[in-house]
N, C-alpha and C positions, 0 to 999 in steps of 0.2 A: 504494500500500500504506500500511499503519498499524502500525506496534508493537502486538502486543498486540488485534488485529482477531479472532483470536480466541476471546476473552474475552465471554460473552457479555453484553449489556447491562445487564443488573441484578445481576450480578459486578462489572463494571468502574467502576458507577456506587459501587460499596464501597470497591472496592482506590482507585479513581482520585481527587484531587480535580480535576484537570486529566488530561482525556486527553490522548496522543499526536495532534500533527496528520495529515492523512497527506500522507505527502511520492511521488511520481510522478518521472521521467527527467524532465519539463520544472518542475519546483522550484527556487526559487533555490536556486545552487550552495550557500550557505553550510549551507542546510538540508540540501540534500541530503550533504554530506559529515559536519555534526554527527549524521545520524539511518544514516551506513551499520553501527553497530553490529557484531554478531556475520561480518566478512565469509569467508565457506565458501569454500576452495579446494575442484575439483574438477579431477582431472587429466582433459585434453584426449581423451585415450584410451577414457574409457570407454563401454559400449556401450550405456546407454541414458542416455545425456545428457540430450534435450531431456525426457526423462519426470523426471527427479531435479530438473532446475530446478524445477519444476511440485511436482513432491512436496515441496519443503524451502519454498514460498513458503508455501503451506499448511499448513506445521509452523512459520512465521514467521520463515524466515528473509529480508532483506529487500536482502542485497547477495552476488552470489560472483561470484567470479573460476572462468573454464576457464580453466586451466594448458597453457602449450605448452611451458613453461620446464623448469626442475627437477624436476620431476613427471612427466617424459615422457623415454621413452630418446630416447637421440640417433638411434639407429635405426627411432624411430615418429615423427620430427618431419612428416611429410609427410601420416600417417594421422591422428596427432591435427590436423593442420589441416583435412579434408577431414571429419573426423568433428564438430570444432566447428563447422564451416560450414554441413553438413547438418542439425545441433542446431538453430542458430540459424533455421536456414528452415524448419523445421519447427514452431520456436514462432511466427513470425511468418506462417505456413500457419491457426495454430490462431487465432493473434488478431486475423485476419480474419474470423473466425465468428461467429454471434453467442450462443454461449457462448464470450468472451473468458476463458482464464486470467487469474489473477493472478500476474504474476513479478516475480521480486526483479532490483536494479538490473543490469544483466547487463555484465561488463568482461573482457576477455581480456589475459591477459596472454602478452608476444612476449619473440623472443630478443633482435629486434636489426630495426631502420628497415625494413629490406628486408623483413623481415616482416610488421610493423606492415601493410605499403601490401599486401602480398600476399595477408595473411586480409581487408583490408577489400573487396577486390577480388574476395575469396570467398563474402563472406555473401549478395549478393544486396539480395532484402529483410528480410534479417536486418538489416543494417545499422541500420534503422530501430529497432529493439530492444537498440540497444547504447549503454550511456553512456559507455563508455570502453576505454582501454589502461592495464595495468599495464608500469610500464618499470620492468627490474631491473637490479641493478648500478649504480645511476644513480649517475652521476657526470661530470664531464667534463675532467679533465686532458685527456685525448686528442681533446673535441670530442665525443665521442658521444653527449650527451645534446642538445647544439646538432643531431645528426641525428637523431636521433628526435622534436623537435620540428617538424625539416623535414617530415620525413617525415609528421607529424599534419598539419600544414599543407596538405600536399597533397589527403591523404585528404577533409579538411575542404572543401578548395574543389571538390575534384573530384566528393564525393557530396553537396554542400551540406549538411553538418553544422557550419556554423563559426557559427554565430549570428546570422546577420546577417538580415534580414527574417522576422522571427520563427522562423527554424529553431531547432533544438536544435543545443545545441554539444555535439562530442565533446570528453569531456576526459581527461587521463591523472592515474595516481597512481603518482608513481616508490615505487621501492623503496630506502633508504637503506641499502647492503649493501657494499659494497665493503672490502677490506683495507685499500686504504687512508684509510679513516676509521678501524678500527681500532688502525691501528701510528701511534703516537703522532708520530714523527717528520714524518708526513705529512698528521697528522690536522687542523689546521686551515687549509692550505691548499687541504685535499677539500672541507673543509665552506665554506668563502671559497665556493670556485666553485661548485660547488650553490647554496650562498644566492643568488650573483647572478646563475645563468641561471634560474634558479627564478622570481626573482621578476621575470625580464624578460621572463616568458611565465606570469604570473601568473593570467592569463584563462584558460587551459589545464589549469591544474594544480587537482584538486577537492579532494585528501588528499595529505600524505606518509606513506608508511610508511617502518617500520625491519625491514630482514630478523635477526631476533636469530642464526639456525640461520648463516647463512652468514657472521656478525662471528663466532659461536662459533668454527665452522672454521677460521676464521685462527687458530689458538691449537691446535686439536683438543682444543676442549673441547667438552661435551653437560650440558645441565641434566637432575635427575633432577626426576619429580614429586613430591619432597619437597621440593624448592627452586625459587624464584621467579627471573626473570632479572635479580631487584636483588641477588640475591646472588651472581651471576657479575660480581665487580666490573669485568671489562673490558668488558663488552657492559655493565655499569649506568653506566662513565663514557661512553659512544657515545652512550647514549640522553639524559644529562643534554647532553653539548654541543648535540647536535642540539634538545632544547629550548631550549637557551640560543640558538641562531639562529632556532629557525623560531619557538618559540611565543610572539614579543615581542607585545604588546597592539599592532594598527594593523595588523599582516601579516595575523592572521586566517586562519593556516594552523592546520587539523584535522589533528593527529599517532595518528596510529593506535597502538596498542597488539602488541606483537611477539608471534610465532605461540606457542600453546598445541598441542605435539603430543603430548600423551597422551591418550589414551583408553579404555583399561582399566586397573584396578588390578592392582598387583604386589607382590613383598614389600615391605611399609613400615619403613623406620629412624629415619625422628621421627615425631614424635607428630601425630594427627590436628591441626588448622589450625581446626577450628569450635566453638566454644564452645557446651556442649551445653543450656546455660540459655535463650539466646532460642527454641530449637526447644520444649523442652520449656513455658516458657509458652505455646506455641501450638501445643500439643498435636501437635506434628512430630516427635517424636523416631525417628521411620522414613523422613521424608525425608532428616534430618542423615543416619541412617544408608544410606541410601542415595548419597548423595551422597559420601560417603565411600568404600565401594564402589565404585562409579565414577571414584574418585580426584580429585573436583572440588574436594575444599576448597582442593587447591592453586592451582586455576585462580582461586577466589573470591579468593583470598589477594594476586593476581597484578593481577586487574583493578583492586583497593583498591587498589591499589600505584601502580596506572599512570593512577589518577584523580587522587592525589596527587600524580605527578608531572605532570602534564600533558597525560597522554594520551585520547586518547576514541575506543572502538573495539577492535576488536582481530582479529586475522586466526584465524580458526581452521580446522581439516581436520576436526571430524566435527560431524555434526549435533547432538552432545547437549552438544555446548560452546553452542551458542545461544543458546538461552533462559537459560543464567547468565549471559553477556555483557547483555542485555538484561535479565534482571531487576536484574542491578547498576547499570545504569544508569538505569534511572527515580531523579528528583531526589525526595529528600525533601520533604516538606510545611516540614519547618524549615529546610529548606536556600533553599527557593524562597520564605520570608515575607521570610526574610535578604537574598533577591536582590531581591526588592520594596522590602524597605524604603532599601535603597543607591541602587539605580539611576538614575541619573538628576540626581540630587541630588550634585549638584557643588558644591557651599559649603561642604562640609568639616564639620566637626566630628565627634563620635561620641557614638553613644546606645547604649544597653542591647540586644540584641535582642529580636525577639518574645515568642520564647519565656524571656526572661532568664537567659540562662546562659549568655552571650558579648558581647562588645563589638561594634556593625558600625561601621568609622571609613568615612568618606563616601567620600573620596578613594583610600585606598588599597584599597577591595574594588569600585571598578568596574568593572574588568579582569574580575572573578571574577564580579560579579552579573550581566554582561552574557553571559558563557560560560553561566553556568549556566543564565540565561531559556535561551540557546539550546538545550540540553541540553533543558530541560524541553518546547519544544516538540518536539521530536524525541521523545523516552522520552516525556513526561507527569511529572505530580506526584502522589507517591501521598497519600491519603488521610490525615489524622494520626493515626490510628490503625493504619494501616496501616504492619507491618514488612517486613523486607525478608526473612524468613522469609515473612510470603503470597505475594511476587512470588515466589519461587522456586518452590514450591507450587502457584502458577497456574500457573508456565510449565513448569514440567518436569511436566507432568499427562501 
């Protein structure tokens, strides 16, 4: 797949000055976790599964998880496993044909090890169509996160998906959720041992994510869609520690962006979030409004937030969060001359930048020029004319 594939050539040759590459299950890892953007949960349950993967890849979506976890009663865990399994061979039925679908990265996420080995053991030749497991709660005071790495281990050797003579590696993407990362008493000795089973099975691991909804919990608190989850200061100090261990320059870990779950609008108590001057120079002032409607200025507001902080990505539950996920993240044209002009050039000093209205110092923005080339091959580079008012326009068509 491709960002933005369907944008048709003489559009994209406008909006783009760099297109997106297109990134496939056997792409280097690093691309493939900076380019899983918008990724859609789908609970495990529902009843025309393998048809929705297929319709949302074609709406551009290009990563989701089937849910067996928190999405699914405890009393359907057995149907939603039997219902993913038949999904999955059903799509690997279809892309043996030779009209192949296009599908988005396809990952399941499990309760607990014994699972993990159970649905791989279900899919068949689905298997072949899968890039991963989401592990939740991840954590390991208890060792549990050391078993569900066993448990990938096995799966790996035993369906030869572990890399080795050109296969495809399964990999997983924990979920950083646990209470006790939030209760402060506890909180940096949870995160100690994450860092260091994390990175001792480094090869494994594609993304981390942050579960916000279940750090909320511990608290019983809920953000509304007028508020962003940097203004739930305890879930905004979660997400800063966890960048301060995973996102050092050398680790090369891709932090996802915490769930966006609203999706229709409701009474509003502050004020719209989009400022109605760049729509209106580009003659959008029915998108803005629109988008408002649908309650997404919050979401816009959220992903700016979690690009600043470090994040790239972000988990979302309905299809019309997508395409705002992925229009915010195409790199700008000033952003990507900034990254050119830095990269590479390690002797230090600082010049003016391209566009003159900021400083690039040599040394201290390679960490940033090098993320963001990444970024840009993933997303693309928009065009220098091109605002981020078109990409939203395009995408939400």
């Amino acid at each position: 797949m491709r960002h933005f594939s369907y944008v048709d050539d003489k559009r994209a040759s406008r909006l783009f000055h760099k297109l997106p590459s297109p990134i496939s299950i056997d792409s280097p890892p690093e691309h493939v976790a900076a380019a899983l953007g918008a990724t859609l949960y789908s609970p495990g349950t529902r009843p025309t599964l393998a048809k929705d993967v297929v319709k949302q890849a074609k709406h551009g979506c290009l990563s989701m998880v089937l849910c067996l976890e928190d999405s699914v009663p405890d009393d359907a865990v057995e149907f939603a496993e039997t219902n993913v399994a038949e999904a999955m061979q059903q799509l690997a039925a279809k892309s043996s044909g030779s009209k192949r679908p296009v599908l988005p990265l396809l990952f399941i996420r499990v309760r607990t090890p014994e699972q993990l080995e159970r649905v791989a053991g279900l899919l068949g030749p689905g298997l072949d169509l899968l890039s991963g497991f989401v592990i939740p709660k991840y954590e390991n005071s208890d060792g549990v996160a050391d078993r569900f790495f066993e448990a990938l281990g096995r799966v790996q050797r035993n369906y030869g998906q572990d890399g080795s003579n050109g296969a495809r590696r399964l990999r997983v993407m924990p979920i950083l959720e646990s209470p006790r990362m939030i209760h402060r008493e506890t909180r940096d000795d949870t995160l100690s041992g994450i860092v260091d089973v994390t990175k001792a099975h480094r090869e494994d691991v594609l993304a981390v994510r942050i579960g916000a909804t279940d750090l909320s919990s511990a608290f019983s608190l809920r953000r509304s869609r007028d508020l962003t989850v940097y203004d739930v200061k305890l879930v905004s100090s979660v997400i800063a520690d966890v960048v301060n261990v995973f996102g050092r320059p050398g680790d090369d870990f891709v932090i996802t962006g915490t769930v966006w779950e609203h999706f229709h609008n409701a009474e509003r108590l502050m004020r719209p979030q989009l400022r109605m001057t760049p729509f209106q120079d580009a003659n959008e002032a029915q998108l803005r409004q629109k988008l408002l409607l649908k309650g997404l200025d919050g979401l816009i507001r959220e992903i700016a937030l979690d690009q600043a902080n470090g994040l790239l990505g972000k988990t979302v539950i309905h299809p019309s969060h997508v395409p705002v996920v992925h229009a915010m993240s195409v790199v700008s044209h000033e952003e990507y001359v900034d990254a050119l002009s830095v990269v590479g050039d390690v002797g230090g000093g600082a010049n003016a930048s391209p566009y003159r209205n900021k400083m690039n110092e040599m040394k201290p923005h390679q960490a940033w020029a090098r993320k963001t080339l990444l970024r840009a091959e993933a997303f693309g580079v928009a065009a220098e004319e091109t605002t981020f008012v078109d990409l939203l326009e395009t995408s939400m068509r």
